[in-house]
N, CA, C and O atoms as a MOPAC input file, in Angstrom:
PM7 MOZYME 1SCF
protein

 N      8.95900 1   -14.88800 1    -8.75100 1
 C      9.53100 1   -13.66300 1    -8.23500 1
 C      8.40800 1   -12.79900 1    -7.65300 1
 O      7.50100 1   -12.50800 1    -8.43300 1
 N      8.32400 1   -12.27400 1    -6.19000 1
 C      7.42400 1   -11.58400 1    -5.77100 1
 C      7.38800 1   -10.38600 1    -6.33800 1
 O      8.49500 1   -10.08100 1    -6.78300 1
 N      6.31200 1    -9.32700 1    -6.55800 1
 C      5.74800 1    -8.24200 1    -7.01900 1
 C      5.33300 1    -7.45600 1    -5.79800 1
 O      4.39000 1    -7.75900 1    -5.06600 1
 N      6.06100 1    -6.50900 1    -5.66500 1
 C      5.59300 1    -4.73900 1    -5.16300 1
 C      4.28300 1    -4.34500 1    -5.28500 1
 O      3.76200 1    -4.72800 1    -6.33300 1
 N      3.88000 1    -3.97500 1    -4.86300 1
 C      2.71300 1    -3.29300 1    -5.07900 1
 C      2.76600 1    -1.94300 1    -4.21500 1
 O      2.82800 1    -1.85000 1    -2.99000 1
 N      2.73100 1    -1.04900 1    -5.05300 1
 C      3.31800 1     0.49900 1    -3.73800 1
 C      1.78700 1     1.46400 1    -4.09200 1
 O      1.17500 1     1.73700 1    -5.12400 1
 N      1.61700 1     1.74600 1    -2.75200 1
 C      0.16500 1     2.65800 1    -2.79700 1
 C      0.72600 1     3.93900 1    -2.58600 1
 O      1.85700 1     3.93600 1    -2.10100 1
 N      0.31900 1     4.79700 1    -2.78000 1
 C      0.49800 1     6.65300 1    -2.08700 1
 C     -0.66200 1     6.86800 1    -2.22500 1
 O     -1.27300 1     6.79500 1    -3.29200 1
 N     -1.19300 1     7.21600 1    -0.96000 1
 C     -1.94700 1     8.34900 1    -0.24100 1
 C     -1.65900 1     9.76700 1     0.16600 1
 O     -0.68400 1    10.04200 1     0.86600 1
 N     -2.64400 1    10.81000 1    -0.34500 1
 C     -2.80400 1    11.66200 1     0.52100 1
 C     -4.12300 1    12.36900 1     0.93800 1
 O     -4.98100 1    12.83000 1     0.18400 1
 N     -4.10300 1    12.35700 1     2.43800 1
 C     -4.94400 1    12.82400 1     2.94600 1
 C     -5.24100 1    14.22800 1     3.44700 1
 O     -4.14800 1    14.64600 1     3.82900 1
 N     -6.03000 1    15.04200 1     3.61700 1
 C     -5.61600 1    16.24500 1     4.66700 1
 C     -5.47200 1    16.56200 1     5.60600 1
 O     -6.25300 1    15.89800 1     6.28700 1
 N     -4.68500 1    17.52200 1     6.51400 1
 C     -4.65600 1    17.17400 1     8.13800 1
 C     -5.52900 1    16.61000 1     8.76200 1
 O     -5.26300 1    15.56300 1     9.35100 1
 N     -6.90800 1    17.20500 1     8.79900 1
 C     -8.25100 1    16.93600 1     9.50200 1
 C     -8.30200 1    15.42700 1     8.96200 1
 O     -8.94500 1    14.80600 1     9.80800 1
 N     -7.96900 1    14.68100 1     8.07800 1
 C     -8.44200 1    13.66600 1     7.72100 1
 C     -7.44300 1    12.68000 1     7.97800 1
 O     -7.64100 1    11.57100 1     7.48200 1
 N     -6.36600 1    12.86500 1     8.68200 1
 C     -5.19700 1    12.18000 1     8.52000 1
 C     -5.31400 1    10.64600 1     9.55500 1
 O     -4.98700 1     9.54900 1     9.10200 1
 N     -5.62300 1    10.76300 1    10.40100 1
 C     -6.07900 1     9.67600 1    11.43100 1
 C     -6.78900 1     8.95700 1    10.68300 1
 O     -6.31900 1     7.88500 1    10.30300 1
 N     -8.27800 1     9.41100 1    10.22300 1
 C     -9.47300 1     8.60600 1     9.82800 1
 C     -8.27900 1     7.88800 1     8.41000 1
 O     -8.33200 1     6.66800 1     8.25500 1
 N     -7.49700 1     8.53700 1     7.67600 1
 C     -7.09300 1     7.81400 1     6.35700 1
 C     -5.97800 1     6.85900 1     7.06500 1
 O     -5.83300 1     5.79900 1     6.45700 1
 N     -5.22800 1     6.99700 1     8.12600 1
 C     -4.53000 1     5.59900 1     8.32200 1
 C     -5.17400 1     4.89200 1     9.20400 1
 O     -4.62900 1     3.80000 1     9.36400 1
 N     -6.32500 1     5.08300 1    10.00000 1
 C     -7.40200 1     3.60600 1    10.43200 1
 C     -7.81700 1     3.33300 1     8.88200 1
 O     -8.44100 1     2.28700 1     9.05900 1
 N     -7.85800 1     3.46800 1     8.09000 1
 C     -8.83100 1     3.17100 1     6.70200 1
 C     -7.77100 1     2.11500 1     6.44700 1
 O     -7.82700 1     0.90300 1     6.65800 1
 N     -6.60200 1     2.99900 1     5.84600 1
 C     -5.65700 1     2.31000 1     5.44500 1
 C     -5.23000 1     1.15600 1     5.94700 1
 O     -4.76000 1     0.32800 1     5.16600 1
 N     -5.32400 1     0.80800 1     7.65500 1
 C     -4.72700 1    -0.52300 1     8.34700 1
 C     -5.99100 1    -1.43700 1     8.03400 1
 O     -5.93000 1    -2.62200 1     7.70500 1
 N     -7.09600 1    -0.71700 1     8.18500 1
 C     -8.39900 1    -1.57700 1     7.48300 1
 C     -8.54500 1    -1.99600 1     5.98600 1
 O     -9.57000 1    -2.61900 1     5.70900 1
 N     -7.78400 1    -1.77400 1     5.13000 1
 C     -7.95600 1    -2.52300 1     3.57200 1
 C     -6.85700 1    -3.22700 1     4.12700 1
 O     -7.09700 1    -4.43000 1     4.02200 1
 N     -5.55000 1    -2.98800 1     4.77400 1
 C     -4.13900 1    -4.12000 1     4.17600 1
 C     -4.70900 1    -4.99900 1     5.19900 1
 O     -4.54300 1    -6.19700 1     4.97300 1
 N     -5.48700 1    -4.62200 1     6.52100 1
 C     -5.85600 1    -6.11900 1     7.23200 1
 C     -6.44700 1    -7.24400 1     6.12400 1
 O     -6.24200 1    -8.45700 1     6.07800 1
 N     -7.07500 1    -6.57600 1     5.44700 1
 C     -8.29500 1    -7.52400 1     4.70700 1
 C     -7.53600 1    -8.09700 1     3.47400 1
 O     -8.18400 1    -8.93300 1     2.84500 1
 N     -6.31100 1    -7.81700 1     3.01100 1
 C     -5.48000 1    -8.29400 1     2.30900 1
 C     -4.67100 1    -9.32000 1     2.59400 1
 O     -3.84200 1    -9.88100 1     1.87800 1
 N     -5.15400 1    -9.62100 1     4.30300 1
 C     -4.70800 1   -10.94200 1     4.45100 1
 C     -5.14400 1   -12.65700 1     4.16900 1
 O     -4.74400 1   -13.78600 1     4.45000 1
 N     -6.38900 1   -11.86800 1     3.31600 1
 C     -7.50800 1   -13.13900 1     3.45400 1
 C     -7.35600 1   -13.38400 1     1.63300 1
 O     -8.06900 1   -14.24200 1     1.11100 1
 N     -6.39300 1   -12.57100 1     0.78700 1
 C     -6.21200 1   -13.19400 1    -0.33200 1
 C     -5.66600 1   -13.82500 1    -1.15000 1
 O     -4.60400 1   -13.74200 1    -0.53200 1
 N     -5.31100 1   -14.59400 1    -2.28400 1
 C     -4.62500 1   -15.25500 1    -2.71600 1
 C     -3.25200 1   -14.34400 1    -3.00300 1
 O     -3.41400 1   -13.12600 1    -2.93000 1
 N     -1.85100 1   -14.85800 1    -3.33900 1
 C     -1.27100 1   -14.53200 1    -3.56500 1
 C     -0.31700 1   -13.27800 1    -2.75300 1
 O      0.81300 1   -13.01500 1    -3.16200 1
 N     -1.02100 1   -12.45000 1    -1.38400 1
 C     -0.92200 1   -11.98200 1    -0.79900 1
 C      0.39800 1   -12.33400 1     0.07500 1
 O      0.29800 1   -13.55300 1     0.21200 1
 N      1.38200 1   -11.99300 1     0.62800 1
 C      2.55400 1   -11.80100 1     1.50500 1
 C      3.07300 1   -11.11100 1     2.54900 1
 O      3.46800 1   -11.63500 1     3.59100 1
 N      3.08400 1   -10.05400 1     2.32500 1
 C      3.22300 1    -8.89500 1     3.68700 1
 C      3.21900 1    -7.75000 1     2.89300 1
 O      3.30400 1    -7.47400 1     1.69600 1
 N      3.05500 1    -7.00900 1     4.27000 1
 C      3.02700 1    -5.20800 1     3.57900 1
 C      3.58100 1    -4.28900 1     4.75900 1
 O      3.54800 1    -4.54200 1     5.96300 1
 N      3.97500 1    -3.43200 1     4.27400 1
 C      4.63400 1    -2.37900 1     5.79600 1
 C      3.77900 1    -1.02800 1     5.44100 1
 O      3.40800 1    -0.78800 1     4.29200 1
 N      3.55600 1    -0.31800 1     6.36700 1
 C      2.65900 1     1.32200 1     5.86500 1
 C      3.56400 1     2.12500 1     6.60200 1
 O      3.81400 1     2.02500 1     7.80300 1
 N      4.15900 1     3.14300 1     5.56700 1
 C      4.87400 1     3.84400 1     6.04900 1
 C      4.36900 1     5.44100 1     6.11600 1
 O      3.89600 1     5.89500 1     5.07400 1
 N      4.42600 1     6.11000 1     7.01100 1
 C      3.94700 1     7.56400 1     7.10500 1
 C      4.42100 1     8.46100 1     7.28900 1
 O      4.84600 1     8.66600 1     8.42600 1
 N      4.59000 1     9.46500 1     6.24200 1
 C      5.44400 1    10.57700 1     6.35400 1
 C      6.02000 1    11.29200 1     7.69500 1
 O      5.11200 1    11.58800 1     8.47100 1
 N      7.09300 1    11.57700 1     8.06500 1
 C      7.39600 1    11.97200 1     9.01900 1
 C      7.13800 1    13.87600 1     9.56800 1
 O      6.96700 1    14.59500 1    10.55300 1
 N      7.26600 1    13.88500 1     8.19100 1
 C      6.28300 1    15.87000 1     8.26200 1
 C      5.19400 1    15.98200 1     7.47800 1
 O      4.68100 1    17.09800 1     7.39800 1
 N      4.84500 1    15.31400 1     7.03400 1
 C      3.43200 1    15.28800 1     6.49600 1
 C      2.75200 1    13.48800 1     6.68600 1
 O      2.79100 1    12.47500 1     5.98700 1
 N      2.12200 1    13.88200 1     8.13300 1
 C      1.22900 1    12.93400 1     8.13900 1
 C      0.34500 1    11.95700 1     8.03800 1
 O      0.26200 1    10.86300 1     8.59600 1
 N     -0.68900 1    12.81900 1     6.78400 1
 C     -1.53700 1    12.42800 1     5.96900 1
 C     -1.15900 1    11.80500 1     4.57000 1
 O     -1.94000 1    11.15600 1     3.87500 1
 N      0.21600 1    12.11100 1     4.24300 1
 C      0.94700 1    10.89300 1     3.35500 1
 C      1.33400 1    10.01800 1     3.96500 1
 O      2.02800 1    10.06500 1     4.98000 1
 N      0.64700 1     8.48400 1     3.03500 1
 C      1.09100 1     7.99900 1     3.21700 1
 C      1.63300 1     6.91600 1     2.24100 1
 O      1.31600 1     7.08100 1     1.06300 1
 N      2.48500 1     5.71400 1     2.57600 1
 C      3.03900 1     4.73700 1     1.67200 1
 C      2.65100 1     3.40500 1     1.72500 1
 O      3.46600 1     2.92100 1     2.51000 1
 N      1.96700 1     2.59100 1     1.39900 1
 C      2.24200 1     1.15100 1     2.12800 1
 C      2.97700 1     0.66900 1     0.98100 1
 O      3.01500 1     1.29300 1    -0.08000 1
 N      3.54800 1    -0.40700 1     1.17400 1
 C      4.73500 1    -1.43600 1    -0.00200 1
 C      4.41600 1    -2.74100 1     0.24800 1
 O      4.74100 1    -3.17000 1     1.35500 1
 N      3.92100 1    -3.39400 1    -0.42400 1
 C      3.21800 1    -4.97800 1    -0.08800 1
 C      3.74200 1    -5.71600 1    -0.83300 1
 O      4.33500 1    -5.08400 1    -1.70800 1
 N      3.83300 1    -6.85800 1    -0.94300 1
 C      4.31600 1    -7.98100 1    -1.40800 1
 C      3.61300 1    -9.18400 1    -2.13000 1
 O      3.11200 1    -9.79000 1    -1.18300 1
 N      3.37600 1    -9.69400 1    -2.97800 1
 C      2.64200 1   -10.41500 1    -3.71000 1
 C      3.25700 1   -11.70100 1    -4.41400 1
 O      4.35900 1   -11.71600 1    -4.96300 1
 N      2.24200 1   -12.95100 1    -4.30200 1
 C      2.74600 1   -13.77900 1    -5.26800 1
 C      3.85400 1   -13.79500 1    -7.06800 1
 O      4.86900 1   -14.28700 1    -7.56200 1
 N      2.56200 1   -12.75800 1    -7.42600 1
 C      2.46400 1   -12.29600 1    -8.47000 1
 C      2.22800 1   -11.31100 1    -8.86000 1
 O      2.06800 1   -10.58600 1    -7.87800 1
 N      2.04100 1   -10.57300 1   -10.05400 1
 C      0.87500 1    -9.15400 1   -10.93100 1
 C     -0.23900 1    -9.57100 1   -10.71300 1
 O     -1.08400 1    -9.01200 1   -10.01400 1
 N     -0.39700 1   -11.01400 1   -11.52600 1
 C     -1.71800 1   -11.11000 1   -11.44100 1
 C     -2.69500 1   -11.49400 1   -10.00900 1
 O     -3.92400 1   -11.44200 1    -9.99700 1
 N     -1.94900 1   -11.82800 1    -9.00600 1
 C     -2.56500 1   -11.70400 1    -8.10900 1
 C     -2.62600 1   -10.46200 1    -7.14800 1
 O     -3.63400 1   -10.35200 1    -6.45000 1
 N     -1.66700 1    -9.54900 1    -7.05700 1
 C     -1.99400 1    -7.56500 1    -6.87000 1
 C     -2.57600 1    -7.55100 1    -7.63900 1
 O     -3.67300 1    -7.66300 1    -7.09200 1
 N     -2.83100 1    -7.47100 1    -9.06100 1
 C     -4.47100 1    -7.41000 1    -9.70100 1
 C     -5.55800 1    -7.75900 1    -9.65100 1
 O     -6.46700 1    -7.02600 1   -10.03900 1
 N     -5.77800 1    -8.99900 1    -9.14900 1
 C     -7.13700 1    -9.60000 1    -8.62600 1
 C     -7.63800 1    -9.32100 1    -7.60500 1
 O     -8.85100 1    -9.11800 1    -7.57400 1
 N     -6.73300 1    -9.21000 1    -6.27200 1
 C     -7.27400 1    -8.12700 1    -5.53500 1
 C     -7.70100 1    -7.00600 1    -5.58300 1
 O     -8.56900 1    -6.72900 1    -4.75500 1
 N     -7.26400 1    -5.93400 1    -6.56000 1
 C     -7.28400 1    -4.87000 1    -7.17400 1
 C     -8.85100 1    -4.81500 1    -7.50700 1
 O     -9.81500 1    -4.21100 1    -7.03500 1
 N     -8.69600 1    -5.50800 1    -8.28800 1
 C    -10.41800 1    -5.63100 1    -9.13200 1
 C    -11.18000 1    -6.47900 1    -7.91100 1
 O    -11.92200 1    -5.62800 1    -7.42200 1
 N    -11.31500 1    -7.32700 1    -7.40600 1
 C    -11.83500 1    -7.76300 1    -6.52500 1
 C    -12.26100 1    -6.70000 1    -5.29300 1
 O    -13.44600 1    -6.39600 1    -5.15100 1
 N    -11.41000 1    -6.25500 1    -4.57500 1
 C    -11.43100 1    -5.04300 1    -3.70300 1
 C    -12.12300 1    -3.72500 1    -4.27100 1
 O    -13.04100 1    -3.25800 1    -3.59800 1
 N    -11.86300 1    -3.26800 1    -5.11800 1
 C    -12.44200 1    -2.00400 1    -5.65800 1
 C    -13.42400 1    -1.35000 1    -5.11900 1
 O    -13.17800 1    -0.20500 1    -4.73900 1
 N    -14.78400 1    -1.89100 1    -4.94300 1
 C    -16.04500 1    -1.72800 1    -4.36600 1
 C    -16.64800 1    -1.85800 1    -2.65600 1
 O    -17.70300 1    -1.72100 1    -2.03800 1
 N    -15.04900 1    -2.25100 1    -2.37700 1
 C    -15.13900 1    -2.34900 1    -0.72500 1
 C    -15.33000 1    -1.29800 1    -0.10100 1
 O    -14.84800 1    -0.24700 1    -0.52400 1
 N    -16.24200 1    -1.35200 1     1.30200 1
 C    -16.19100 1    -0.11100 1     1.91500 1
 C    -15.34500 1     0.60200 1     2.27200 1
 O    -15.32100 1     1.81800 1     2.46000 1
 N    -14.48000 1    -0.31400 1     2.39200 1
 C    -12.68400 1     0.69100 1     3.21000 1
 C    -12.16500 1     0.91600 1     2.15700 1
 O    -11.35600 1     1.78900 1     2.47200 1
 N    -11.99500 1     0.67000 1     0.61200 1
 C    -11.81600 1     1.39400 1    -0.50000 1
 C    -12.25400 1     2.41300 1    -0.42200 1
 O    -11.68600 1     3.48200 1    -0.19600 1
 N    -13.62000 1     2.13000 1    -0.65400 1
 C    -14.64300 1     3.53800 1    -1.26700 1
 C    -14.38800 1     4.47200 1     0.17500 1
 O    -14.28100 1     5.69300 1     0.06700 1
 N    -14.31800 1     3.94500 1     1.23800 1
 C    -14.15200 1     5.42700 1     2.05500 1
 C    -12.57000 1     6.46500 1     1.88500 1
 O    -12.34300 1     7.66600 1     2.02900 1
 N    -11.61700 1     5.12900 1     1.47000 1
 C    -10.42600 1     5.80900 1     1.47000 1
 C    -10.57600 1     6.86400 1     0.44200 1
 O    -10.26800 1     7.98800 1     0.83800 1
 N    -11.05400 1     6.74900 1    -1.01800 1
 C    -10.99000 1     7.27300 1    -1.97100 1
 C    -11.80400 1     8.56900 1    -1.60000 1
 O    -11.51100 1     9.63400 1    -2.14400 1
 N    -12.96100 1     8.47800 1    -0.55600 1
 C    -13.48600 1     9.70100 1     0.01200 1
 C    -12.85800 1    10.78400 1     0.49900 1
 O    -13.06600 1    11.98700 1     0.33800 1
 N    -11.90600 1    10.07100 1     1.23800 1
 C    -10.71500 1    11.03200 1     2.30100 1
 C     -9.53400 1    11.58700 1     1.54400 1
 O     -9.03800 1    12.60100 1     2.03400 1
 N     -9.06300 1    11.17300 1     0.58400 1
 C     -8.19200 1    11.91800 1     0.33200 1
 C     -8.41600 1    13.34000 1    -0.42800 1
 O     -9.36000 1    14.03400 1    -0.80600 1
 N     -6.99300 1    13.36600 1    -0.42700 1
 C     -7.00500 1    14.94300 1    -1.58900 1
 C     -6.95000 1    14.87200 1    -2.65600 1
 O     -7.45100 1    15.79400 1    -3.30000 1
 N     -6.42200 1    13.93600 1    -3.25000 1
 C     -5.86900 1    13.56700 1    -4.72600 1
 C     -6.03100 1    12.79300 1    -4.94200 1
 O     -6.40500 1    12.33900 1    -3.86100 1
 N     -6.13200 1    11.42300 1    -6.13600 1
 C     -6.65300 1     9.99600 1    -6.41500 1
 C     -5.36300 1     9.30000 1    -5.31800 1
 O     -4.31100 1     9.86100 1    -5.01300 1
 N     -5.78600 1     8.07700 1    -4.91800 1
 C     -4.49200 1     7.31300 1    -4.32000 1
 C     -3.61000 1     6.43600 1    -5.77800 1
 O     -4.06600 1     5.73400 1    -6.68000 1
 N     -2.54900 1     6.77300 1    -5.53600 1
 C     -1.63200 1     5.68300 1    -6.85100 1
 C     -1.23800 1     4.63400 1    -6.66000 1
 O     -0.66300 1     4.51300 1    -5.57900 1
 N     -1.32800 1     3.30000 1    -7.59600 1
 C     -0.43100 1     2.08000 1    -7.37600 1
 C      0.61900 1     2.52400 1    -8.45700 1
 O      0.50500 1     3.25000 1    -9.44400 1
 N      1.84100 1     1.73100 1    -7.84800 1
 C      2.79500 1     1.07700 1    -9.09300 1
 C      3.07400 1    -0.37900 1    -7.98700 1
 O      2.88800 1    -0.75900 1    -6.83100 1
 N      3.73700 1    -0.87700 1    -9.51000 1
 C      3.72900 1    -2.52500 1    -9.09700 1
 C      5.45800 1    -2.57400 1   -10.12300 1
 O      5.89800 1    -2.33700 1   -11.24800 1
 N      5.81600 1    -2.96900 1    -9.00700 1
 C      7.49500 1    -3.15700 1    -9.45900 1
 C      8.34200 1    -4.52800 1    -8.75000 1
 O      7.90100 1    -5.15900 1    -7.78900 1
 N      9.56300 1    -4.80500 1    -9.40600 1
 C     10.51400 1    -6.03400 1    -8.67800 1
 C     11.67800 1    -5.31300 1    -8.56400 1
 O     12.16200 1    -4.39100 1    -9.22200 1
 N     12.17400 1    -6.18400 1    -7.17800 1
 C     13.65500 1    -5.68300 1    -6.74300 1
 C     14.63600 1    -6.02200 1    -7.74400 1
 O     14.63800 1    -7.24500 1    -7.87900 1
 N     15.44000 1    -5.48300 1    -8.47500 1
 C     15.97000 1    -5.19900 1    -9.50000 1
 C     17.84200 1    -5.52000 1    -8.67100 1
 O     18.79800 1    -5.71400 1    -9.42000 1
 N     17.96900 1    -5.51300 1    -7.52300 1
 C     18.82700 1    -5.58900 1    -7.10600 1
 C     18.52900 1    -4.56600 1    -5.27300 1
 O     17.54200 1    -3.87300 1    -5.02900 1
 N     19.67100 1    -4.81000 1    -4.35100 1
 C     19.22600 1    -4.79100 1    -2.75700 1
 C     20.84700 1    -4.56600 1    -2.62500 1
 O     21.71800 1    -5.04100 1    -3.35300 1
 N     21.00600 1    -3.68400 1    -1.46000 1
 C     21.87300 1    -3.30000 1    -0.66300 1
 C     22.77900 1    -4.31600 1     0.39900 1
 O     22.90200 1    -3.56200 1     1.36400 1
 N     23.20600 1    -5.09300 1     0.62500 1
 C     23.89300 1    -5.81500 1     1.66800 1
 C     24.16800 1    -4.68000 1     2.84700 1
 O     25.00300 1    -3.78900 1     2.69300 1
 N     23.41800 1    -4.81400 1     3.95900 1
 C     23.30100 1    -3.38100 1     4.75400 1
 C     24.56700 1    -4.29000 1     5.91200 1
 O     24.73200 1    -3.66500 1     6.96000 1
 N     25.08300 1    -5.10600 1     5.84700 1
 C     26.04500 1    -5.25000 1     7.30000 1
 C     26.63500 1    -5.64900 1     5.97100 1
 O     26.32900 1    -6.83600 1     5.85800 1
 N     27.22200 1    -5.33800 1     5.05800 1
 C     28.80300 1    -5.78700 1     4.34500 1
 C     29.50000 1    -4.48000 1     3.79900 1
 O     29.16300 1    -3.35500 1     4.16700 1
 N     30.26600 1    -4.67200 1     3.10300 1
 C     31.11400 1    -2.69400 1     3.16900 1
 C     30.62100 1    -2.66100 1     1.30000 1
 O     30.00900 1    -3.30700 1     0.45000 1
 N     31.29900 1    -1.58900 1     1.47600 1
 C     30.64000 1    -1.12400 1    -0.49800 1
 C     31.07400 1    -1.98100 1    -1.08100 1
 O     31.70400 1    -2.80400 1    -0.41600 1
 N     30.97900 1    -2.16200 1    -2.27800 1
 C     31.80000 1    -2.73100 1    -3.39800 1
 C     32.20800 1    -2.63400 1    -4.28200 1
 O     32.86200 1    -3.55900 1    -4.76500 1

């Protein structure tokens, strides 16, 4: 069963550009790891400098090994520069999904 991995960022206005080039620069480099799948980055629509990405993973333990593996990277350590507040993971499973072309039920 694939694993979530959800980031939040926030950055400050002045910093808001430099934190989503940062940001497309760690999930690029998340393509080169094990267990890795896709990710979408989503960005606030009135606040800018938030942002979301939602990625996809083999496993926990492989969003964790990257985790610890990555840590010390430059596009880490700069992101963690730019923001305002620490950035957060949670790591969650789809628990259940919407049928978006079928009617309620």
């Amino acid at each position: 069963m694939a694993v979530f991995s959800i980031w939040e960022s926030r950055f400050p206005p002045e910093r808001a550009e430099e934190g989503l080039e940062v940001t497309r620069a760690i999930w690029e480099d998340m393509l080169g790891f094990a267990g890795y799948l896709d990710h979408e980055i989503v960005r606030d629509l009135d606040n800018p400098g938030h942002l979301i990405v939602v990625s996809r993973w083999e496993s926990r333990e492989a969003a964790d090994e990257a985790l610890e593996l990555y840590r010390e990277n430059s596009n880490a350590v700069r992101a963690n520069e730019l923001v305002s507040e620490p950035r957060r993971r949670v790591l969650g499973t789809v628990v259940g999904s919407a049928d978006p072309g079928g009617a309620p039920g």
